[in-house]
C-alpha positions as CSV (number, residue, x, y, z in Angstrom):
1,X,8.9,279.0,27.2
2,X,10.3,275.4,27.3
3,X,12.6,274.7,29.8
4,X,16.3,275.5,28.7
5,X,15.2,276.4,25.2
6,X,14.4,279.8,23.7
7,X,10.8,278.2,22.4
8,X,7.5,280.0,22.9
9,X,4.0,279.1,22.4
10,X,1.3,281.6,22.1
11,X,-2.1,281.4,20.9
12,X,-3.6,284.2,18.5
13,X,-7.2,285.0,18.6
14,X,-8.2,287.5,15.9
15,X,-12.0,289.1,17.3
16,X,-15.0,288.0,15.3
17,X,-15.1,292.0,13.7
18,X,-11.6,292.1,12.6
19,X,-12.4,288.5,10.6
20,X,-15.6,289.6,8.8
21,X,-13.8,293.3,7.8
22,X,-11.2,291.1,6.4
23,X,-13.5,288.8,4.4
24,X,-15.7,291.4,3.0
25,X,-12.7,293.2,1.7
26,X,-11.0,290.2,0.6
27,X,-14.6,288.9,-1.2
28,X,-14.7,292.6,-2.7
29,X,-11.5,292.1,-4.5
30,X,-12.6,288.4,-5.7
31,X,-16.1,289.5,-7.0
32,X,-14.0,293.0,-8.9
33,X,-12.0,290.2,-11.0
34,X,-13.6,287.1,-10.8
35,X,-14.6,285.1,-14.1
36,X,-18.0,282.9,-13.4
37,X,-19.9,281.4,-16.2
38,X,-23.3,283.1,-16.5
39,X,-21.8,286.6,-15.6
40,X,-19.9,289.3,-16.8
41,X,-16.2,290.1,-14.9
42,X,-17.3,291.7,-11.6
43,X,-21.4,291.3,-12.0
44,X,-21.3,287.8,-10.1
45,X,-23.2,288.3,-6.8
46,X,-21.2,288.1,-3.9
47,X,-23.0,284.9,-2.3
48,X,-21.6,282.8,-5.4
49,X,-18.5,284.7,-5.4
50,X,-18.1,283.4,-1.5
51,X,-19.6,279.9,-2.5
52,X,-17.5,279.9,-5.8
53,X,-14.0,281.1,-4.4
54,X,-14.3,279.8,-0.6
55,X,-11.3,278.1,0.0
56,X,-9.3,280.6,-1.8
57,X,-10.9,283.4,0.0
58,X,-10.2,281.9,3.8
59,X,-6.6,281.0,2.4
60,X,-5.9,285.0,1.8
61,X,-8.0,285.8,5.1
62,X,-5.6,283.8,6.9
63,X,-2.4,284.9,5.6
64,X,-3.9,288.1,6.0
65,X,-4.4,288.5,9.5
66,X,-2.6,285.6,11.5
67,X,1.0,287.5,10.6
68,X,-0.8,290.8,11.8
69,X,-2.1,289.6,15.0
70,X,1.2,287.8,15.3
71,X,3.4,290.9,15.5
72,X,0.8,292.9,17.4
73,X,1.1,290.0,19.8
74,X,4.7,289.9,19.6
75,X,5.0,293.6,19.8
76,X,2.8,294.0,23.0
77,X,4.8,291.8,25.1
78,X,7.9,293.1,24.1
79,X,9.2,289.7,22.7
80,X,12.0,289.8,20.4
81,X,11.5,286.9,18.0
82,X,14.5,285.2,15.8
83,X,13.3,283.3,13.0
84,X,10.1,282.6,11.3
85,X,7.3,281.6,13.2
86,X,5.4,278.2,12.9
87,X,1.1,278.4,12.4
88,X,-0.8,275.5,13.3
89,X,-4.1,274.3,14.8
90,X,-5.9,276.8,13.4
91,X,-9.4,277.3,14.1
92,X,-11.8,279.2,11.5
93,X,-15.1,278.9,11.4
94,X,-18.4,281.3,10.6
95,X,-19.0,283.7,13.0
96,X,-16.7,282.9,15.3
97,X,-12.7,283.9,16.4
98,X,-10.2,283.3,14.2
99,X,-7.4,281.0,16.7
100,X,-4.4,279.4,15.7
101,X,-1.1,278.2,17.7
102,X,1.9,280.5,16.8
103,X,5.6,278.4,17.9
104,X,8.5,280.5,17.7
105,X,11.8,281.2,19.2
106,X,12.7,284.2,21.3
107,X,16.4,285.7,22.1
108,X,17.3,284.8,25.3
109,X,16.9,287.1,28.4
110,X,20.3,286.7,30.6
111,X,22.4,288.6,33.1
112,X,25.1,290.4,31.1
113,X,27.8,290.7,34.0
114,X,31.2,292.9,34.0
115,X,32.5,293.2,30.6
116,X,35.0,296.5,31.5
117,X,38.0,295.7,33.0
118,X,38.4,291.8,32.1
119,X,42.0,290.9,32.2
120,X,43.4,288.7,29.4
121,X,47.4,288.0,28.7
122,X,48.7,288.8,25.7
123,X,52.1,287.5,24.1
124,X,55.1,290.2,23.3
125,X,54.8,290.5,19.5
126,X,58.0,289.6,18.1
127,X,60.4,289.0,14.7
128,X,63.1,286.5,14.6
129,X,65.5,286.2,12.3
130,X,63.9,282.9,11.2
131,X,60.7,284.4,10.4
132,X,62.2,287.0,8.4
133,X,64.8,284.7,6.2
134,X,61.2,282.5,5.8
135,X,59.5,285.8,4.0
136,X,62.6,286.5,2.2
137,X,62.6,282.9,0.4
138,X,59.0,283.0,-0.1
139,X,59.6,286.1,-1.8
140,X,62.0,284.0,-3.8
141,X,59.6,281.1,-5.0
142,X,57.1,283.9,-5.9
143,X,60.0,285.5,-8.1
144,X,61.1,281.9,-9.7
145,X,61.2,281.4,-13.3
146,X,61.0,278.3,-15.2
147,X,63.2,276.9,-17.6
148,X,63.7,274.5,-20.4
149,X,66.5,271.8,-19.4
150,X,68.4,271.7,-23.1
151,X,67.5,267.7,-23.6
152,X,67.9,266.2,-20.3
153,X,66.2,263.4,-19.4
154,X,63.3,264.4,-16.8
155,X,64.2,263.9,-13.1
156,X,62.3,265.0,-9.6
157,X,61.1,268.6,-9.0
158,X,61.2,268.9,-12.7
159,X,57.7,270.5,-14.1
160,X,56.9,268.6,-17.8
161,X,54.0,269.9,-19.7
162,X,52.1,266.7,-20.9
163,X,48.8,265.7,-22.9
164,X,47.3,262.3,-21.8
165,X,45.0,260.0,-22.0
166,X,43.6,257.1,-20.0
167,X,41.8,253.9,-20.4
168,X,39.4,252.4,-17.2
169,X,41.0,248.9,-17.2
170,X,37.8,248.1,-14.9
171,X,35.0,249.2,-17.2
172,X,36.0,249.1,-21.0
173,X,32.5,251.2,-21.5
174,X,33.9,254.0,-19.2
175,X,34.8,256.8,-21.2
176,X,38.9,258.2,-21.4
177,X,40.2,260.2,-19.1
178,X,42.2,263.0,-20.7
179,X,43.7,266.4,-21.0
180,X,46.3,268.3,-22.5
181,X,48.7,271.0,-21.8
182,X,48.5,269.9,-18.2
183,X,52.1,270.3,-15.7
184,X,53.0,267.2,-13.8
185,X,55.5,268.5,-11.2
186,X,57.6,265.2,-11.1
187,X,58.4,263.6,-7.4
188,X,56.2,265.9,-5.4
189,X,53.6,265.6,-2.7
190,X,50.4,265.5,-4.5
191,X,51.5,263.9,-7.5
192,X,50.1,260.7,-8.5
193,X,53.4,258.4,-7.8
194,X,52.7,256.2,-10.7
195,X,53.1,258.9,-12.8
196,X,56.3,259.9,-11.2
197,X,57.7,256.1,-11.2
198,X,57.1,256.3,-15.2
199,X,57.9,259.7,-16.1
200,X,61.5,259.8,-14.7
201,X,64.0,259.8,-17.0
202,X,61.7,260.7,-20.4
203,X,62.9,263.2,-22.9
204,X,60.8,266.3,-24.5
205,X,58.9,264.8,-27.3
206,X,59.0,261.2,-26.1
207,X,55.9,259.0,-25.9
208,X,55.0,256.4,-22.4
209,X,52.6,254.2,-22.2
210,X,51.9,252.6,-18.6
211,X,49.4,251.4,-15.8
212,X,48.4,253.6,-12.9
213,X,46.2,251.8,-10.0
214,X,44.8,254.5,-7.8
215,X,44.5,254.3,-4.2
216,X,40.7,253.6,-2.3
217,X,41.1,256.5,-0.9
218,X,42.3,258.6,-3.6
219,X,40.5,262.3,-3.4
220,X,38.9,262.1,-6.7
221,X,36.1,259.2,-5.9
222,X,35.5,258.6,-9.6
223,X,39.7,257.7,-10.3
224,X,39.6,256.0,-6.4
225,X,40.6,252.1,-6.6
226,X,40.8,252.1,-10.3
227,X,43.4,251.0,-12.7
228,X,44.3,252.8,-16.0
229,X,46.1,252.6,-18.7
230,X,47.9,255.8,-19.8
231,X,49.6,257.3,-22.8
232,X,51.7,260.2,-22.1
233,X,53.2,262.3,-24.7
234,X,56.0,264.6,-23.0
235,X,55.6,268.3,-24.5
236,X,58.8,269.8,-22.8
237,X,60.4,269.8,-20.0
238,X,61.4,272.4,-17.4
239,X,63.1,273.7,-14.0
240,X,62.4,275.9,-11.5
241,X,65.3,278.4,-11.2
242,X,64.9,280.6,-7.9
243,X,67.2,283.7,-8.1
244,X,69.7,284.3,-5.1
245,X,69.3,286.2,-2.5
246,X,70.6,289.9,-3.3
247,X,70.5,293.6,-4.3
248,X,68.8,292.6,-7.9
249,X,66.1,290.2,-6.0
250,X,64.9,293.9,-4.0
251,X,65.1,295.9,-7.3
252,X,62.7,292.5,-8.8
253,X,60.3,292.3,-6.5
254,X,59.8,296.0,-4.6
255,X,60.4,299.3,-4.5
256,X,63.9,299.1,-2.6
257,X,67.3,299.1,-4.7
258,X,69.2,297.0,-1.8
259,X,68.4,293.6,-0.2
260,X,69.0,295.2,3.5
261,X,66.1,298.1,2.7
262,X,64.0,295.1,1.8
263,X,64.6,293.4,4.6
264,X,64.1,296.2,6.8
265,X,60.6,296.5,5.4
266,X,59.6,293.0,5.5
267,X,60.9,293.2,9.8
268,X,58.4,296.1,9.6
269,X,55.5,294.4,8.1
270,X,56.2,290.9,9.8
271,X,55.9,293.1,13.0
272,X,52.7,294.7,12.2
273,X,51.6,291.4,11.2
274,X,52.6,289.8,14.4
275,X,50.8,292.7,16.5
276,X,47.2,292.2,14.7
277,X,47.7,288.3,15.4
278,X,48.5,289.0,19.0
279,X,45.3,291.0,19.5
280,X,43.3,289.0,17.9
281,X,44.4,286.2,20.2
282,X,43.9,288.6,22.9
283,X,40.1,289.5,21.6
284,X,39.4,285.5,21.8
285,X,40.3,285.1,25.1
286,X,38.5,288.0,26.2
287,X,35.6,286.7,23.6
288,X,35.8,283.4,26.1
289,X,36.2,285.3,29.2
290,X,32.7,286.8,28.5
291,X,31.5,283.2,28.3
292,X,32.3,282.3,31.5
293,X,29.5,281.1,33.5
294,X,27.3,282.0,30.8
295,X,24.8,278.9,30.1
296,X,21.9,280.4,29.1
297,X,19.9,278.5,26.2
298,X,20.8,280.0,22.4
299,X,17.8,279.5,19.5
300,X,17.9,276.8,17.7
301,X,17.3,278.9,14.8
302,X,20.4,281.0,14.6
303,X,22.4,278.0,15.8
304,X,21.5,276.3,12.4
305,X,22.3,279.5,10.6
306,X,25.8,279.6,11.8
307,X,26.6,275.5,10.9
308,X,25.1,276.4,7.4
309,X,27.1,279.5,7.2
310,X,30.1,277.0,8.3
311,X,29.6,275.0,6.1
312,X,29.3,276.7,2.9
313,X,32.4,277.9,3.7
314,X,34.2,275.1,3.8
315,X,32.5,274.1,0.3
316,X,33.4,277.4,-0.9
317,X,37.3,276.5,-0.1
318,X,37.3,273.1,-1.8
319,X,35.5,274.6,-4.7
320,X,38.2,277.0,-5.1
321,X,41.1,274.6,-4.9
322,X,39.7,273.0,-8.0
323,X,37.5,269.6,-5.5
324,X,34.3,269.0,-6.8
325,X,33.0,268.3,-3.1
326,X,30.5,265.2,-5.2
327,X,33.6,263.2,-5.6
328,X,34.6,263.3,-1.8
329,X,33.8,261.0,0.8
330,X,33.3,263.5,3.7
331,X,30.3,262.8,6.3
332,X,28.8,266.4,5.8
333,X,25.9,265.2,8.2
334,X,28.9,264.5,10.6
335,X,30.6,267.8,10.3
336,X,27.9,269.5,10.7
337,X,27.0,267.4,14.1
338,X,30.5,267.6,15.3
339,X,30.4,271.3,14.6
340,X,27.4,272.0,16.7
341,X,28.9,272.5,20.4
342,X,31.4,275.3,18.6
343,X,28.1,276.8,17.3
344,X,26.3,277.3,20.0
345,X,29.2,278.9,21.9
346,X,29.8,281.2,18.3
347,X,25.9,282.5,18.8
348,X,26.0,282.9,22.4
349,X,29.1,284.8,22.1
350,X,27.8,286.8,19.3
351,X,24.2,287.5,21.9
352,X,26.6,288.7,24.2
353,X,28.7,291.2,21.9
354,X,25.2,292.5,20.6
355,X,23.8,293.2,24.0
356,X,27.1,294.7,25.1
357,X,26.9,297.2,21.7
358,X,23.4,298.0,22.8
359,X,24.7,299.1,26.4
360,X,27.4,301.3,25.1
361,X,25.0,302.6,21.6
362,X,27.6,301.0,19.4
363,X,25.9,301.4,15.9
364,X,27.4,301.3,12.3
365,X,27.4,303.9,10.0
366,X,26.6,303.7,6.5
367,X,29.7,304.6,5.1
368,X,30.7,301.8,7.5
369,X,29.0,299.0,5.3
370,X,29.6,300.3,2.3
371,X,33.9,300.2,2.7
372,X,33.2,296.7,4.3
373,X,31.1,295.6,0.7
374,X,34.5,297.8,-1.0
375,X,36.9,294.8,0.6
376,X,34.4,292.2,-0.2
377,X,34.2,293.3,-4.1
378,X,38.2,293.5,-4.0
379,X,38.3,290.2,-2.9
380,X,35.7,288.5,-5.5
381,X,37.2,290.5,-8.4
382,X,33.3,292.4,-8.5
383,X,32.2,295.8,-8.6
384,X,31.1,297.1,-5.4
385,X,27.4,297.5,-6.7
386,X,27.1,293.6,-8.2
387,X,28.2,293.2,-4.3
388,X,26.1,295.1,-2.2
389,X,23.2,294.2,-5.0
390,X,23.7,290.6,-4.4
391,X,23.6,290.8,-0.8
392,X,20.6,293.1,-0.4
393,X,18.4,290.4,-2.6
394,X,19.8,287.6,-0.3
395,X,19.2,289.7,2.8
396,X,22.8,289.5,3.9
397,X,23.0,293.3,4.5
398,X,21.4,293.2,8.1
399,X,23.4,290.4,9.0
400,X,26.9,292.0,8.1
401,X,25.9,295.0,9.8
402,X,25.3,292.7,12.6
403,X,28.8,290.9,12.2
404,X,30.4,294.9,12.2
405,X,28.8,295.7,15.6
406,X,29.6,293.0,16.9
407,X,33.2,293.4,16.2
408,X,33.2,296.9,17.6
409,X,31.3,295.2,20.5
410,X,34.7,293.1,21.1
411,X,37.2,295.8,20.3
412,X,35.6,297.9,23.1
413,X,35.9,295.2,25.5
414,X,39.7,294.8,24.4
415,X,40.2,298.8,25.1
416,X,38.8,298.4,28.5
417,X,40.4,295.6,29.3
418,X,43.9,294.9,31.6
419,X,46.2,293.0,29.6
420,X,49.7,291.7,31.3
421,X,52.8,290.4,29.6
422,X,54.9,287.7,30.6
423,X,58.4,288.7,31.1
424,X,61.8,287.9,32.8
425,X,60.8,289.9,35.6
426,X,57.4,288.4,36.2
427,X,54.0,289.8,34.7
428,X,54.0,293.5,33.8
429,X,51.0,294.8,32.8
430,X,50.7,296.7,29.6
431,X,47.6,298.4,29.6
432,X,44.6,299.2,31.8
């Protein structure tokens, strides 16, 4: 192995027997289907079939046996390999051992060390009354209507339903930019402020025509820097109206026929939230405690995996808040470096968790999975078979199962573990 890397080397040598059983079976099937001019299918002699199909023949003998031998290898010494292996220098000739160089990556052999009895601080999980008057008005906004404004002119926080359409004063050949039906929520963050500037003060019905010069570093690249000229019909015109804070807000928007049973019930569930956040906090710092003086080299492999895995996340966010990640000017290549040191702690951690499941025979069930591919179809508006189908072809099965242990892995550390609060008093510890 190379020094402070999870690379092996190991050189396969298939036996001289093993190599000729492989090629006479492998000729057999050739000279059963094989077409040759001046025979019938299957009559061709075997010598021309050899001579006739040679490089095909030591193609399939090869991918044949060098996997075999591999794992056999591999399986012998007890190696447990992450990855696909790398075949090279391969040796075949007549009558003599089939050899090749096999490079691979191994998981990493390393002391586990105490993982029972950790001690990790955890924060009293709380409600102010802040937090709950902050559910209760978001409650609000979700329960807003909107409203026409009777013929005023337009003015900030108004929302006016326009159709538009732009001319590129840069490139006359550039085709229009245009829609219709489309809200411009006047004055706000993340509207276009020339569009705010011109819009104030128009009427339902009215036509504007005016020139909006985009800023370089504008999120859609294509509009960045560019000047256009719009025309702007105004469809209508209306205001949010958020309904006050009372008995018929709780009848709106739940079960409860008064605004103090709402409240009650939000305390509860702001409470429950609070206490899942708190562990979870807890969990990372004992995630990070397991860490500790734990330096051992991670494959280079799985590292990878995790930044693409990372990655594609974050594409998958911009794609659903409507960014076609083409038009943005983000460094991927830099991400992904930048991201690297985090990765390498995120598989080492996760090598921990899974050696720590196989001390205590922490498996997952079945049934397990399958509520786990339940929350994942509930999610992606899918039935739970398109779900587990898709992830069975793209292998993603193991992998999840893998993500479930691992979990478990950290919630059993977290039930072992002492955890203190901070108090008045001093540090009073909790549990453990």
């Amino acid at each position: 192995m190379e020094a402070g890397t999870c690379k092996k080397e190991l050189v396969i040598e298939i036996p001289v027997e093993e190599v000729r059983k492989e090629t006479e079976t492998v000729t057999a099937n050739y000279a059963r289907r094989a077409i040759i001019p001046g025979f019938r299918r299957g009559h061709a002699p075997v010598s021309i079939v050899r001579r006739h199909f040679r490089e095909d023949i030591r193609n399939e003998i090869v991918q044949s046996l060098v996997p075999k031998f591999f794992q056999n290898v591999v399986r012998d010494r007890k190696l447990s390999v992450v990855g696909r292996p790398r075949f090279e220098d391969l040796r075949f000739e007549d009558d003599q051992p089939l050899t090749c160089k096999a490079t691979f990556e191994v998981v990493p052999e390393f002391n586990l060390g105490e993982y029972k009895g950790l001690e990790v601080e955890e924060e009293l999980p709380t409600v102010t009354d802040a937090d709950l008057e902050q559910a209760l008005e978001r409650l609000r906004e979700r329960a807003a209507t909107f409203e026409l404004t009777d013929g005023r002119p337009a003015e900030d926080g108004d929302y006016l339903s326009v159709n538009y359409r732009g001319i590129n004063l840069n490139n006359s050949e550039a085709p229009p930019v245009e829609a219709n039906d489309v809200v411009v929520h006047l004055g706000q963050k993340g509207t276009v402020a020339g569009f705010s500037e011109n819009l104030r003060g128009a009427t339902a019905g009215e036509v504007r025509e005016f020139e909006v010069t985009y800023p370089e570093d504008y999120p859609q690249k294509g509009l960045a820097g560019k000047a256009y000229r719009y025309r702007v019909e105004v469809l209508s015109i209306k205001k949010k109206v958020v309904p006050p804070l009372d008995d018929e807000l709780a009848k709106s928007v739940s079960e409860f026929s008064t605004l103090q049973e709402l409240r009650n019930k939000l305390r509860e569930e702001l409470l429950e939230q609070r206490k899942r956040k708190v562990e979870a906090e807890a969990k990372q710092k004992l995630a990070e405690a397991l860490l500790k003086n734990q330096e051992f080299p991670v494959p280079e492999v799985l590292v990878e995996q995790q930044l693409d895995r990372k990655l594609e996340r974050m594409l998958s966010q911009l794609i659903v808040q409507g960014i076609d990640p083409r038009n943005t000017e983000v460094d991927w290549r830099k991400i992904r470096e930048e991201g690297r040191v985090d990765a390498e702690k995120e598989v080492r951690t996760a090598l921990i968790l899974e050696r720590i499941a196989e001390a205590e025979k922490i498996e997952v069930s079945e049934d397990e999975v399958d509520e786990i591919i339940r929350e994942l179809a509930r999610e992606r508006h899918e039935t739970p078979a398109a779900v587990k189908t898709r992830l069975t072809e793209e292998g993603e099965i193991a992998r999840l199962k893998s993500s479930r242990r691992n979990q478990k892995a950290l919630d059993f550390v977290y039930r072992n573990a002492i955890i203190t609060r901070k108090s008045d008093g001093g540090t009073e510890r909790v549990k453990g």
